[in-house]
Z-matrix of the N, CA and C atoms (Angstrom, degrees):
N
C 1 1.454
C 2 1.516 1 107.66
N 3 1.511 2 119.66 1 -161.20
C 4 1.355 3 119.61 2 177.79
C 5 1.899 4 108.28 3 -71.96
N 6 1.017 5 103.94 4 163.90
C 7 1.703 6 94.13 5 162.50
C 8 1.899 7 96.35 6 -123.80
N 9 0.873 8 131.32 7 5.87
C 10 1.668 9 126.72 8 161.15
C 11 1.242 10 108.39 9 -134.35
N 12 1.665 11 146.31 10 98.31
C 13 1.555 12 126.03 11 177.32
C 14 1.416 13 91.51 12 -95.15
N 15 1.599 14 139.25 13 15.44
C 16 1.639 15 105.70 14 -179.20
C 17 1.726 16 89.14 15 -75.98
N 18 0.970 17 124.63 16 110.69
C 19 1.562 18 135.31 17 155.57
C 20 1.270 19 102.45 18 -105.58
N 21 1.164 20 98.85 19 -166.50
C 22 1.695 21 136.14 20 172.08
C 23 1.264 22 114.94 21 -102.38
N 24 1.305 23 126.44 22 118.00
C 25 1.472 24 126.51 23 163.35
C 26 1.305 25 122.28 24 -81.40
N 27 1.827 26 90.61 25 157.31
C 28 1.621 27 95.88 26 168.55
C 29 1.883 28 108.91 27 -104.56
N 30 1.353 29 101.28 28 93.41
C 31 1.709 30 88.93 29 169.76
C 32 1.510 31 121.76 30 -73.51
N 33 1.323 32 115.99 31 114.35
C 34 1.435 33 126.29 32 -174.66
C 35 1.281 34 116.83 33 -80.05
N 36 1.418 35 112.43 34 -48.20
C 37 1.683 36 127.06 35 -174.73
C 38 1.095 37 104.60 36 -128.55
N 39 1.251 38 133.11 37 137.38
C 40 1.518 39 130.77 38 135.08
C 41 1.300 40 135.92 39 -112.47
N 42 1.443 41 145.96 40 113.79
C 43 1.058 42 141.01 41 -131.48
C 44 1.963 43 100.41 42 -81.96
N 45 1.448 44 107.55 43 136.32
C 46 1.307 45 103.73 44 -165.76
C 47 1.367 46 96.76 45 -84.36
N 48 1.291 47 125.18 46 134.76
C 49 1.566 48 135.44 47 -159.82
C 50 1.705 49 109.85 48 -143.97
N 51 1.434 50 113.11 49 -97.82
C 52 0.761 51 120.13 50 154.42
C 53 1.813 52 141.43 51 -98.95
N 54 1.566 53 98.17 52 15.67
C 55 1.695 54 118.68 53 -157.33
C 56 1.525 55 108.40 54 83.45
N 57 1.303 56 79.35 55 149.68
C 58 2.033 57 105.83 56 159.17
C 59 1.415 58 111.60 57 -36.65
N 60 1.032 59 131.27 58 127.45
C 61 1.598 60 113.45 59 175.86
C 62 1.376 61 96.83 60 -79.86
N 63 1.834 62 125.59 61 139.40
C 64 1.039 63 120.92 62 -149.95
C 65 1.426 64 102.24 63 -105.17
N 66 1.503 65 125.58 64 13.83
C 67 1.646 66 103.01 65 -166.18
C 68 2.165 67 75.81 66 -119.12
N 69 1.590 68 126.15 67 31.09
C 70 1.209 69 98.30 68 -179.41
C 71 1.788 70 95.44 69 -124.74
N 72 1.148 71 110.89 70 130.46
C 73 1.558 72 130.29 71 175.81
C 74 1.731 73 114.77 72 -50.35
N 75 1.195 74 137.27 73 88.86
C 76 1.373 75 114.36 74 -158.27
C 77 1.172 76 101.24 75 -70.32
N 78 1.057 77 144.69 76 -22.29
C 79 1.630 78 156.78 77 152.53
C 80 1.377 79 109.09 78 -15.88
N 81 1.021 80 102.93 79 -34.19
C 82 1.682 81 100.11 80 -179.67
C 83 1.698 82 114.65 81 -132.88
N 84 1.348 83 101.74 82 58.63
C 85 1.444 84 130.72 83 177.53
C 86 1.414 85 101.15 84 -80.29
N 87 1.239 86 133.70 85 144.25
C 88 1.604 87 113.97 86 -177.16
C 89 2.080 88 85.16 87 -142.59
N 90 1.351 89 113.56 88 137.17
C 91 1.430 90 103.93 89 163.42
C 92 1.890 91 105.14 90 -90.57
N 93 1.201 92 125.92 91 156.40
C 94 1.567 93 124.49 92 -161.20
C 95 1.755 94 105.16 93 -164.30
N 96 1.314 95 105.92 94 137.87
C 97 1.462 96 87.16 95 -168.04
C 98 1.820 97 100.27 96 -77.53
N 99 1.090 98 136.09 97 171.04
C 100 1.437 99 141.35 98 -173.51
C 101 1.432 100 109.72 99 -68.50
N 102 1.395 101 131.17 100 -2.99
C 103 1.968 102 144.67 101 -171.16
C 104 2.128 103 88.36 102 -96.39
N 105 0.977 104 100.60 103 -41.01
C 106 1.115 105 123.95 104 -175.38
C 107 1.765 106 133.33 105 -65.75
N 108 1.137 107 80.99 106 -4.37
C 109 1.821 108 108.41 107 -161.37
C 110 1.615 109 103.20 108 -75.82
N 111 1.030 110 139.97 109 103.77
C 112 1.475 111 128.64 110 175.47
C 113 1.308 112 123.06 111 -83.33
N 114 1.525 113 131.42 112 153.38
C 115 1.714 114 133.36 113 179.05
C 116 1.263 115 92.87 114 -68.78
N 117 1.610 116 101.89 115 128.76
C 118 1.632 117 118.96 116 176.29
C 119 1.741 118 113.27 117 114.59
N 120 1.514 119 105.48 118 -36.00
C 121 1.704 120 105.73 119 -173.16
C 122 1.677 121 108.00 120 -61.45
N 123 1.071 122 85.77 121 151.99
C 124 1.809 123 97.06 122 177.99
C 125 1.535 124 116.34 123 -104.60
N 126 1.422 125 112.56 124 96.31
C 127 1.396 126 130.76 125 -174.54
C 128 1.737 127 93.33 126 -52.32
N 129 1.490 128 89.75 127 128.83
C 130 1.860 129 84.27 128 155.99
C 131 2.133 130 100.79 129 -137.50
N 132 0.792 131 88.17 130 -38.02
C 133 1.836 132 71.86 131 170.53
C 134 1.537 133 99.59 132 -160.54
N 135 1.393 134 101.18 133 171.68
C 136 1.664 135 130.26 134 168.38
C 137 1.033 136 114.38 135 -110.26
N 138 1.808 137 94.80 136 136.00
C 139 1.963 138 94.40 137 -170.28
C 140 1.387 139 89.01 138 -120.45
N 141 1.497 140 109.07 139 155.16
C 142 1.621 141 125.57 140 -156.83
C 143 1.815 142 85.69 141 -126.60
N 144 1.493 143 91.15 142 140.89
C 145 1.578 144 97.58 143 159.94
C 146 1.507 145 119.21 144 -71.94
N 147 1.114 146 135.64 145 125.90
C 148 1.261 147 111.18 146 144.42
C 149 2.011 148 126.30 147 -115.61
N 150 1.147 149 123.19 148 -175.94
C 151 1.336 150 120.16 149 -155.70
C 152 1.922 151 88.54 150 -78.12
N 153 1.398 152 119.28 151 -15.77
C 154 1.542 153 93.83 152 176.25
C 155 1.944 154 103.50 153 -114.50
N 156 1.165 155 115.04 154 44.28
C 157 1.146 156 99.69 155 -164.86
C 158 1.846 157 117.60 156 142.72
N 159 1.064 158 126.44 157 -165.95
C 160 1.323 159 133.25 158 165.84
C 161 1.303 160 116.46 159 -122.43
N 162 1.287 161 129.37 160 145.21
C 163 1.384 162 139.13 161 -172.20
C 164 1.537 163 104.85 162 -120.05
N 165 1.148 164 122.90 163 111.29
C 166 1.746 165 136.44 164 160.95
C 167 1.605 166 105.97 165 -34.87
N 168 1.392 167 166.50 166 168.78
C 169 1.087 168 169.78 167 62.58
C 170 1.955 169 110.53 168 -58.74
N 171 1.361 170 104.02 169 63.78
C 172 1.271 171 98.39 170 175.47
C 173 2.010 172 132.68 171 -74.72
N 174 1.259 173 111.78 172 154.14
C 175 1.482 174 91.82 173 -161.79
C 176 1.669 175 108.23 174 -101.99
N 177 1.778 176 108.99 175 155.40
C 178 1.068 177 98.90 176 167.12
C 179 2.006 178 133.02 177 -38.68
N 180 1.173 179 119.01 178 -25.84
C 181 1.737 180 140.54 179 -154.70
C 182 1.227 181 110.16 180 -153.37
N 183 1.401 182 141.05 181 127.61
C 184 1.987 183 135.31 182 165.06
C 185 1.308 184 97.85 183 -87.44
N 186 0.991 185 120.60 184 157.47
C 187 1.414 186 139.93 185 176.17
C 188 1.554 187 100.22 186 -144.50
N 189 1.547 188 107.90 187 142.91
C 190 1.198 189 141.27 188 172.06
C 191 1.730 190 94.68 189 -83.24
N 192 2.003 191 77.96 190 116.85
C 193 1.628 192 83.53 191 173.63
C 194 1.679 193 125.84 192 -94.75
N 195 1.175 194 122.99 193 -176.14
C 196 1.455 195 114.59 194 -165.71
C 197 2.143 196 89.86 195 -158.46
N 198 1.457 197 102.49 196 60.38
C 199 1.413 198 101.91 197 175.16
C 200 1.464 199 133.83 198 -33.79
N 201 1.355 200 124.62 199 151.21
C 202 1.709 201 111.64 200 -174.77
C 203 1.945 202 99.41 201 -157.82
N 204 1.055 203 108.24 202 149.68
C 205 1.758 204 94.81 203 175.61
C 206 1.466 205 106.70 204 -60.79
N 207 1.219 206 117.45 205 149.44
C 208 1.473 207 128.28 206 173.04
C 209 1.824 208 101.84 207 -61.55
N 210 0.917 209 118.29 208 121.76
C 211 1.916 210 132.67 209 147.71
C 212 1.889 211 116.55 210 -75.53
N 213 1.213 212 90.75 211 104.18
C 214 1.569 213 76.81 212 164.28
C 215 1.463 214 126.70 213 -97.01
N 216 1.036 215 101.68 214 4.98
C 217 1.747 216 108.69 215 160.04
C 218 1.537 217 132.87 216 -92.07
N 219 1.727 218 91.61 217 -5.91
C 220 1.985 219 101.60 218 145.20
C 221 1.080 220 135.55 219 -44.74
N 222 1.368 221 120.46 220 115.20
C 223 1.485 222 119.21 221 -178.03
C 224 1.918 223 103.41 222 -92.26
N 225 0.670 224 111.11 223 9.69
C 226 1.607 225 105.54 224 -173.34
C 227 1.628 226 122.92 225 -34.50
N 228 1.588 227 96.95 226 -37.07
C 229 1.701 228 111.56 227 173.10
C 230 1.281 229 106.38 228 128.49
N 231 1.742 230 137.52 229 -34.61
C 232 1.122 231 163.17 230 171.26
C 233 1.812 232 97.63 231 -72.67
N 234 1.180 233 103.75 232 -75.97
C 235 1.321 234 96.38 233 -173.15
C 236 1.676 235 142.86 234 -49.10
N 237 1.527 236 104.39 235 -17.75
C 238 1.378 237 121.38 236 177.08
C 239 1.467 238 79.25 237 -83.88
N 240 1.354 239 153.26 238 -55.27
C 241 1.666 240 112.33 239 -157.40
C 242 1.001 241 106.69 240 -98.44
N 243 1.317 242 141.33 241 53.20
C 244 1.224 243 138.65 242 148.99
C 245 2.005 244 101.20 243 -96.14
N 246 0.841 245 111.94 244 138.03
C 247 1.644 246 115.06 245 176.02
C 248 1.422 247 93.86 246 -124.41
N 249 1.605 248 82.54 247 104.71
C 250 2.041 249 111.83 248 158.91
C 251 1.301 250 97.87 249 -70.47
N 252 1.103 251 151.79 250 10.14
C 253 1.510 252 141.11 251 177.62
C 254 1.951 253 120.71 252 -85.10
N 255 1.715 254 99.93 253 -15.25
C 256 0.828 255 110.96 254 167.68
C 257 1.548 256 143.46 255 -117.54
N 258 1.693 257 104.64 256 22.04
C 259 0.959 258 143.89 257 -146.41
C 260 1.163 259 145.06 258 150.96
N 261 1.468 260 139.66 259 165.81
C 262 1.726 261 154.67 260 147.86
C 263 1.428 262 98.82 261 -39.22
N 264 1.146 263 134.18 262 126.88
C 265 1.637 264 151.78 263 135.61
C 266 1.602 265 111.89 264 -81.42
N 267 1.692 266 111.82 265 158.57
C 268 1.307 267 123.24 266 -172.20
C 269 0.782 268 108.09 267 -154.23
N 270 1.941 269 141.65 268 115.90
C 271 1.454 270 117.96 269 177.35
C 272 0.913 271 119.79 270 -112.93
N 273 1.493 272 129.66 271 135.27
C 274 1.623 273 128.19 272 -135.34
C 275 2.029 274 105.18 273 -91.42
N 276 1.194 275 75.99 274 -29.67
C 277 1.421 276 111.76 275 -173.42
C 278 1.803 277 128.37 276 -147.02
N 279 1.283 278 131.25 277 138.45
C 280 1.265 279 131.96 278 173.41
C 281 1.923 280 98.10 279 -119.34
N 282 1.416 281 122.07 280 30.12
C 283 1.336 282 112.91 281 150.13
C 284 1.630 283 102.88 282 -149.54
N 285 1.577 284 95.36 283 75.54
C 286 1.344 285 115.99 284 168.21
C 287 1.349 286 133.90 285 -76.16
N 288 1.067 287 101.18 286 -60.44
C 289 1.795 288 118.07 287 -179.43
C 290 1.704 289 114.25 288 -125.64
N 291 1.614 290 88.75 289 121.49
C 292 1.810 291 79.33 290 -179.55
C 293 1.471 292 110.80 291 -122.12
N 294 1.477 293 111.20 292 84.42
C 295 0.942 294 117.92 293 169.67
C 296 1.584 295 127.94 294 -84.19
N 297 1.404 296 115.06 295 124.75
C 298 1.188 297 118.51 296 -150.29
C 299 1.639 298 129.70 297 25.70
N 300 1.135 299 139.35 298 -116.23
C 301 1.676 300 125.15 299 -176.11
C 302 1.789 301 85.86 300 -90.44
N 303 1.328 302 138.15 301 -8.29
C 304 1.377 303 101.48 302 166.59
C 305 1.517 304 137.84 303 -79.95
N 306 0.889 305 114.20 304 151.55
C 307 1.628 306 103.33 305 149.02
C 308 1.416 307 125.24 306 -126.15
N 309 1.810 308 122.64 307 141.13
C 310 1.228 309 118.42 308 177.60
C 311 1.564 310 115.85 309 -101.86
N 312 1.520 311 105.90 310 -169.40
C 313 1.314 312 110.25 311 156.41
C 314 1.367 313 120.42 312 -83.48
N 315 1.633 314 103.25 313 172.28
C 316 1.489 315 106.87 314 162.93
C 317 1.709 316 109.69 315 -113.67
N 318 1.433 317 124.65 316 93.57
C 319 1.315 318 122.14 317 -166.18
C 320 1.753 319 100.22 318 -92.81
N 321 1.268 320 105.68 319 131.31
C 322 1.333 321 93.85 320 -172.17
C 323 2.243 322 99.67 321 -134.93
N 324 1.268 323 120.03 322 138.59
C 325 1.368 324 124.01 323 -175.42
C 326 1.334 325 109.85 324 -45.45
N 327 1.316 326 139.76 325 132.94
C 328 1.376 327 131.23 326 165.98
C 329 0.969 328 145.30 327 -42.36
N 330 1.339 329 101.20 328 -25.26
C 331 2.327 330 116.55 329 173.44
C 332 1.471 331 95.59 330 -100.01
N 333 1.542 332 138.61 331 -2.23
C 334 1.540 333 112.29 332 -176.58
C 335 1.661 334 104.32 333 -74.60
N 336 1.249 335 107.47 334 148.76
C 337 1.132 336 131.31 335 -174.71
C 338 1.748 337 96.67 336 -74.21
N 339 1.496 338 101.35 337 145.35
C 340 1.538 339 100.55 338 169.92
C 341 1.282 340 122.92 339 -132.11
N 342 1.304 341 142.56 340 169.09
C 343 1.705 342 118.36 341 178.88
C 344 1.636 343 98.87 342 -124.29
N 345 1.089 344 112.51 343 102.08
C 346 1.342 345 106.38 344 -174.87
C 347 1.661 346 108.63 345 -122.47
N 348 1.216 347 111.93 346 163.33
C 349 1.762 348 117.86 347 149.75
C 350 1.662 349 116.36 348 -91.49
N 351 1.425 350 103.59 349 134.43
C 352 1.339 351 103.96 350 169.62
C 353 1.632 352 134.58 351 -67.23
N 354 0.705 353 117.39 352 130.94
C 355 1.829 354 116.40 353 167.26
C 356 1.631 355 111.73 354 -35.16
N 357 1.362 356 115.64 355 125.56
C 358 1.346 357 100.58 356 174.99
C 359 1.206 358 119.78 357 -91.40
């Protein structure tokens, strides 16, 4: 595989949603595997392998992540379906999803690729 992916991306598409968020430089888009993620970067999507290529999963919103080791004895709701059995976990964030008075994590596999901006 790579032995450095903080590169530089090429963003090709971005799905028009809610707009570009306008205060982020795409210039300094970096792809990074998710182990890799630093407090402060601004998550904007997860890219998935697939067998012809890679697939973007971009998100409705980026959020500035705030990394932590994965717990698998988190009940948050997120964290039980992640299965550490097949791997390193990473959670990018623990104020991910706020569905109604909850909030979960964002547990994400250790080699997935991420597309983020760095913290300056």
């Amino acid at each position: 595989m790579f032995a450095n992916l903080n590169i530089p991306a090429m963003v090709a598409a971005r799905p028009v949603t809610d707009g570009t968020p306008s205060h982020l430089d795409p210039a300094n888009v970096r792809v990074l595997r998710a182990d890799e993620v630093r407090d402060g970067d601004t998550v904007l999507a997860g890219i998935d392998r697939r067998p012809t290529g890679f697939d973007v999963d971009w998100f409705g919103a980026e959020y500035v992540a705030h990394p932590r080791p994965f717990d698998p004895t988190c009940t948050c709701g997120m964290c039980d379906l992640a299965d550490n059995s097949t791997g390193a976990y990473v959670v990018l964030t623990d104020e991910f999803l706020h569905a109604g008075p909850s909030v979960t994590c964002d547990p994400w596999e250790a080699d997935r690729l991420v597309l983020i901006v760095p913290a300056t």
